[in-house]
C-alpha positions in Angstrom: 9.2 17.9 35.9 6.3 17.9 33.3 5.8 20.9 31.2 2.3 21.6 30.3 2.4 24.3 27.2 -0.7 26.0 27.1 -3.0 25.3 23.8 -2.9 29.1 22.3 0.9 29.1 23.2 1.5 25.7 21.1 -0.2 26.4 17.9 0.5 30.7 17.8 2.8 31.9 19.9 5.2 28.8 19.9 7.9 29.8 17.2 7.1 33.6 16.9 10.6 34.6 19.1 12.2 32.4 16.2 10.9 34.2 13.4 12.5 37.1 11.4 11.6 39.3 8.6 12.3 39.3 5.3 10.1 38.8 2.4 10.6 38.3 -1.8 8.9 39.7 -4.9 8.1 37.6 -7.9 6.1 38.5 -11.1 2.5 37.3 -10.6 -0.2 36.6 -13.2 -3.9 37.6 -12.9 -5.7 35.7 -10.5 -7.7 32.5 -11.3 -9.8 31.9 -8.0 -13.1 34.1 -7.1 -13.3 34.3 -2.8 -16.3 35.2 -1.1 -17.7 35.3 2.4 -20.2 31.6 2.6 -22.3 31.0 6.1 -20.2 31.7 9.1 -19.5 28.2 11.3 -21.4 27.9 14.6 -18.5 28.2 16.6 -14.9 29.7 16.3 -12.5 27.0 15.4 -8.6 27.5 15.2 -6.2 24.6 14.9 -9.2 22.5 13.9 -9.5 19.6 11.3 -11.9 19.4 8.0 -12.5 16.2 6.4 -14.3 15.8 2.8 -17.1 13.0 3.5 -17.8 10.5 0.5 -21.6 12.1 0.4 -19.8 15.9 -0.5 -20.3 17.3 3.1 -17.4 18.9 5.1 -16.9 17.8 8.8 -15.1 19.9 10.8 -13.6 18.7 14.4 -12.5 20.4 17.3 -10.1 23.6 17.8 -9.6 26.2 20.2 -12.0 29.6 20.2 -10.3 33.5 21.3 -11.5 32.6 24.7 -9.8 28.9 25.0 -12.7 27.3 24.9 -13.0 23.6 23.5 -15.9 23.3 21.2 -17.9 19.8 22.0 -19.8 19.4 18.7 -18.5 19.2 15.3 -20.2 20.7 12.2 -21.5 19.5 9.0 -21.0 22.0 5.5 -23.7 21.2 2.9 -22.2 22.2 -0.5 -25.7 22.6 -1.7 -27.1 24.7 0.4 -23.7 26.3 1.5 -24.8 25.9 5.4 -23.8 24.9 8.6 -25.1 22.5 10.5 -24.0 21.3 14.4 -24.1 17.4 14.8 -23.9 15.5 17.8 -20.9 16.1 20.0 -17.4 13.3 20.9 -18.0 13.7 24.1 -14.9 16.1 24.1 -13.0 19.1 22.5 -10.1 18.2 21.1 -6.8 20.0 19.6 -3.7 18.8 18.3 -5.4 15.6 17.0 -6.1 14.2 13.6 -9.2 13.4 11.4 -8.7 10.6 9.0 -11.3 9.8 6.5 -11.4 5.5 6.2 -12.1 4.1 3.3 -15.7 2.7 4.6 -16.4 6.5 5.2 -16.4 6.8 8.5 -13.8 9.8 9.9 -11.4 8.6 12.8 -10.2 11.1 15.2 -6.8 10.0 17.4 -5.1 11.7 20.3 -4.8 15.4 21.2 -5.5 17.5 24.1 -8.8 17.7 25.7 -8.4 20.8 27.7 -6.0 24.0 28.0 -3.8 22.7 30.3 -4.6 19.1 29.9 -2.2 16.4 28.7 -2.4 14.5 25.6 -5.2 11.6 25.2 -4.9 8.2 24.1 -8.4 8.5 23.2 -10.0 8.1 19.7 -13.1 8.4 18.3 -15.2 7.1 14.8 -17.4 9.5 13.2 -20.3 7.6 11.3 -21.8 10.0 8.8 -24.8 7.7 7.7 -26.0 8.0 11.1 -24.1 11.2 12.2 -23.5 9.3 15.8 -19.8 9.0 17.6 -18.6 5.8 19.1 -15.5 5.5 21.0 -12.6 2.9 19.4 -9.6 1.5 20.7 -7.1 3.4 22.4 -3.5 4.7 21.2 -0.6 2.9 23.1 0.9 6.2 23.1 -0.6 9.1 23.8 -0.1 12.5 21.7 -0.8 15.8 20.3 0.8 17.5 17.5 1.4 13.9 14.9 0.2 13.1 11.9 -1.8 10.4 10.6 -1.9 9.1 7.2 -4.4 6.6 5.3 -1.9 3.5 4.1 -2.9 1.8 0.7 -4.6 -1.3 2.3 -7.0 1.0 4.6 -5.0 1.0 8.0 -4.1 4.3 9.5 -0.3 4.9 10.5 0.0 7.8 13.2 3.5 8.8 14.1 5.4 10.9 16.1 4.2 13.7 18.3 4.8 15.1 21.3 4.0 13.5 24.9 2.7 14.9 28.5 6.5 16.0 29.2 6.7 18.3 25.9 9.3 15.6 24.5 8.7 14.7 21.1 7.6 11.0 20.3 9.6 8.7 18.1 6.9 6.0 18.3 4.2 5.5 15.4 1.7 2.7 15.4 -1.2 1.5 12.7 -5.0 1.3 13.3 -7.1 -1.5 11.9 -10.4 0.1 11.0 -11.7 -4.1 11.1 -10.7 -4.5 14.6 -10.8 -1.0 15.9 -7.5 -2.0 17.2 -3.9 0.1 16.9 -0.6 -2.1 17.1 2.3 -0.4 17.3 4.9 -0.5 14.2 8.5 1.0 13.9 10.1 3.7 15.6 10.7 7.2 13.6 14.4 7.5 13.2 14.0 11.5 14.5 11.3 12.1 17.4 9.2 15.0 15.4 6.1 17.0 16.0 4.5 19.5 14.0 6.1 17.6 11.0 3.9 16.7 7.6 3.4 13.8 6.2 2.4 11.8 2.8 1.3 8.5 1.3 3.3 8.6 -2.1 2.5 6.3 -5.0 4.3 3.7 -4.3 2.4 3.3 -1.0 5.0 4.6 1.4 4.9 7.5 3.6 7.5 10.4 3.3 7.6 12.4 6.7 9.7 15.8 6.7 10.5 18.8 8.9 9.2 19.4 11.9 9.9 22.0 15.1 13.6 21.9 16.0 14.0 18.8 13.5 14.8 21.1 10.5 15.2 19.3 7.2 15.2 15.8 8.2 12.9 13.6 6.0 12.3 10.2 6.1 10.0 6.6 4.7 7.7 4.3 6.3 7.8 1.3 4.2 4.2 -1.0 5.4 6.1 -4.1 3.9 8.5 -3.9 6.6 7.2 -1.7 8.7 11.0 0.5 9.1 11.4 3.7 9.1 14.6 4.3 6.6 16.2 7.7 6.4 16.0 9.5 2.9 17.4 12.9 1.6 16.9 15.9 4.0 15.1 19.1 2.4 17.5 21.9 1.5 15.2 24.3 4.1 14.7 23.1 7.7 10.5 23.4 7.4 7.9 23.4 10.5 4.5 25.1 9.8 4.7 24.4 6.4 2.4 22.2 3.9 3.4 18.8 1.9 1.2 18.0 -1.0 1.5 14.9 -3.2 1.4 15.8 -7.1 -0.1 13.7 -9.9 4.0 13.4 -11.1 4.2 11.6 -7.7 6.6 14.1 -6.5 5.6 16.0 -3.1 5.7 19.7 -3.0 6.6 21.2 0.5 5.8 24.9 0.9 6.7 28.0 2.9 7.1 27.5 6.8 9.7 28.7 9.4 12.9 27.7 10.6 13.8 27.7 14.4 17.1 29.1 13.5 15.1 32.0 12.6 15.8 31.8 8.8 13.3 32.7 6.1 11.7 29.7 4.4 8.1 30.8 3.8 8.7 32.1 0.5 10.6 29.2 -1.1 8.8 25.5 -2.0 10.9 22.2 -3.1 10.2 19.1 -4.5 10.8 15.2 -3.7 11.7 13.3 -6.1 10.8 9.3 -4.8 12.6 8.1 -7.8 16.6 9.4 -5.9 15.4 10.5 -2.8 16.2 14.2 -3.3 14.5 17.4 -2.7 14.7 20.3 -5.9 14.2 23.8 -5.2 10.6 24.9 -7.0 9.9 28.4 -7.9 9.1 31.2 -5.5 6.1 32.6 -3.8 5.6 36.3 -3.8 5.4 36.3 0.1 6.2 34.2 3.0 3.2 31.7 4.2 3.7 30.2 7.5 0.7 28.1 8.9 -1.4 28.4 6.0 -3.4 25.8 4.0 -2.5 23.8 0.7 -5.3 22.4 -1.5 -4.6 20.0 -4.6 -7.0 21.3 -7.6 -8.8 19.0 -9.8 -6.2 20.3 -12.8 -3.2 19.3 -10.4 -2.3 22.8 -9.4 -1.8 23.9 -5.6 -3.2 26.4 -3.9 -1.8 27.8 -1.3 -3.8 30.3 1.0 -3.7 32.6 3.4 -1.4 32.1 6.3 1.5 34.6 8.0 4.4 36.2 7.7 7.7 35.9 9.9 6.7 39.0 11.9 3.1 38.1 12.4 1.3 39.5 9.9 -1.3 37.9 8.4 -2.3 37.7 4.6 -4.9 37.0 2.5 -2.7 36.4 -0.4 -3.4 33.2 -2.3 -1.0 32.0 -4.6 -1.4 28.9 -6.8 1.4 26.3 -8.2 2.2 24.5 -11.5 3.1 21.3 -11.3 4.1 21.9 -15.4 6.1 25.3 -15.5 7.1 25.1 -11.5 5.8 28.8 -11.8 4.1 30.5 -8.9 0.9 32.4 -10.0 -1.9 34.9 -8.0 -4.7 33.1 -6.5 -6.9 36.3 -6.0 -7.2 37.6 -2.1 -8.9 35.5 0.8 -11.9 38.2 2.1 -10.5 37.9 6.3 -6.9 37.0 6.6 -6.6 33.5 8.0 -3.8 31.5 10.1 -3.9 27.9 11.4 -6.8 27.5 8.8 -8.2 24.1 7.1 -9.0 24.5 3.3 -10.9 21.7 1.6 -11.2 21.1 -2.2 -15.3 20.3 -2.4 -16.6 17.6 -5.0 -17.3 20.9 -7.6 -13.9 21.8 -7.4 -14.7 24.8 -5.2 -11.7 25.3 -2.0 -13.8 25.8 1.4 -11.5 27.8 3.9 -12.6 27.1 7.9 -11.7 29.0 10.8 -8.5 29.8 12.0 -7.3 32.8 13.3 -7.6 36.7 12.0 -5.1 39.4 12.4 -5.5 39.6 15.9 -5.0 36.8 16.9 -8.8 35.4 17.5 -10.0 32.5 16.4 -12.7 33.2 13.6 -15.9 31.4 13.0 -15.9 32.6 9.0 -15.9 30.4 6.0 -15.1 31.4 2.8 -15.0 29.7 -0.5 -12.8 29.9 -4.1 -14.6 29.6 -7.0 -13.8 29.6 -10.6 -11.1 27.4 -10.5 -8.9 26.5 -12.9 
């Protein structure tokens, strides 16, 4: 029998009974970021995607508002003039999906859900920014919500993995051809995963890890051969947690839970592509789970916001050294945030989007970090 998991269930509620307490201290240095309050979005947005366009503006797609709405149109963030600005709509809301900017600048939106109790889409959708018009581009042969999508070196998008109309997580992944408008489908994950993260290393292949219920597993996508080949699992099972690439060409994974119900958010390790091994890294003063990670001109990491393992929120920002592998303050978001986007503008300045507050409702505030360094 199909299982239909309601949207606010999915992205807030869904590992909550899994989660325990327990939170660790670590010295912290004086903050280097500056966050205030910018113009408020048009609409709440939680679980929604942002996406830097070549021209400096932020586009922000989709999400879920306190009363499970779907918002139709996406907005536009001027840097300059720090403003909003609704453009046209998909057609659509959309959840659960992913925004991926193309290397002709155009932003392609694939799969998700469509509606509260609806089941995923095969549907995607091009954003042209020149003209700020949608137009509707080949199908997925597998529908889903809750993958990840990644930008390959040669300008094809790999999506893989997700979760399907039954609730059953997807080994499948397949590649879009932004020439064509066309997705062919490529090799199979060698764990079905959803909720997972996912990175293009330097080397041009893609290291997937974690993932709800999949615990530590990580593994390649080679787009020679198009395999998937196992590679050393993290030394935390991770879901709800963030994977950034590093100008080393290691990947930093950070904070997250464990359906086991063991405390992960406050711990981060490194992969090393050079053996295949993850390296514990530092600590964080508290425990982020579904927060946001941003990559800083200078090569540090940000990491914002997010919550704890017994639901409460923070507005703690802390911020990583790729150098020392030391964890320093990032300063305070003003509103606590949770299923949050955070984009690093052209200036250098980290835009934070929507999310969710301490109570649970999706927010329609922005903030921004400035001053740093």
């Amino acid at each position: 029998m199909k299982t239909l998991f309601p949207v606010i269930c999915v992205f807030s509620c869904l590992i909550s009974a899994d989660l325990f307490a327990g939170r660790a201290t670590s010295t912290i240095e004086a903050a280097t970021v500056t966050w205030a309050l910018t113009q408020s979005m048009h609409s709440e947005r939680s679980g929604d995607t942002a996406t830097l366009l070549p021209d400096g503006r932020v586009l922000a797609v989709g999400g879920i508002t306190t009363g499970a709405a779907f918002p139709l149109y996406a907005e536009l963030f001027d840097p300059v003039t720090d403003t909003w600005a609704e453009t046209p709509s998909l057609g659509y809301g959309v959840i659960g999906h992913t925004a991926t900017l193309l290397p002709d600048g155009r932003v392609l939106i694939a799969g998700g859900i469509t509606g509260l109790y609806s089941p995923p889409t095969t549907r995607c959708e091009l954003y042209d920014p020149v003209f700020g018009t949608w137009s509707q581009t080949g199908d997925l042969n597998q529908a889903r919500r809750l993958h990840a999508a990644t930008l390959l070196a040669d300008g094809e998008v790999l999506v893989a993995g997700g979760e399907d109309d039954f609730g059953s997580d997807i080994a499948s992944s397949e590649i879009f051809d932004p020439a064509t408008g066309q997705w062919r489908l490529t090799g199979n994950l060698n764990v079905a995963r959803k909720i997972y993260q996912a990175v293009r290393l330097q080397d041009g292949k893609v290291l997937v890890a974690g993932g709800f219920f999949k615990e530590a597993s990580a593994e390649l996508y080679d787009p020679v051969t198009g395999l998937w080949t196992l590679t050393g699992s993290m030394k935390k099972g991770r879901t709800f947690f963030t994977l950034s690439l590093l100008n080393n060409g290691k990947a930093l994974a950070v904070g997250g839970s464990n359906s086991q119900g063991l405390h992960v958010g406050n711990s981060a390790e490194l992969y090393d592509p050079t053996n295949g091994t993850w390296a514990s890294t530092g600590k964080l003063a508290v425990g982020h789970i579904q927060h946001a990670a941003t990559e800083l001109l200078n090569g540090k990491v940000v990491v914002t916001a997010g919550k704890d393992v017994v639901d409460n929120t923070y507005t703690t920002v802390e911020i990583y050294d790729p150098t020392t592998e030391v964890w320093t303050s990032g300063g305070s978001t003003v509103n606590p945030h949770v299923l949050h986007t955070a984009t690093r503008l052209q200036d250098g300045r980290i835009l934070i989007t929507g999310g969710e507050d301490g109570s649970f409702h999706s927010e329609k505030a922005a903030e921004l970090g400035i001053n740093t360094r």
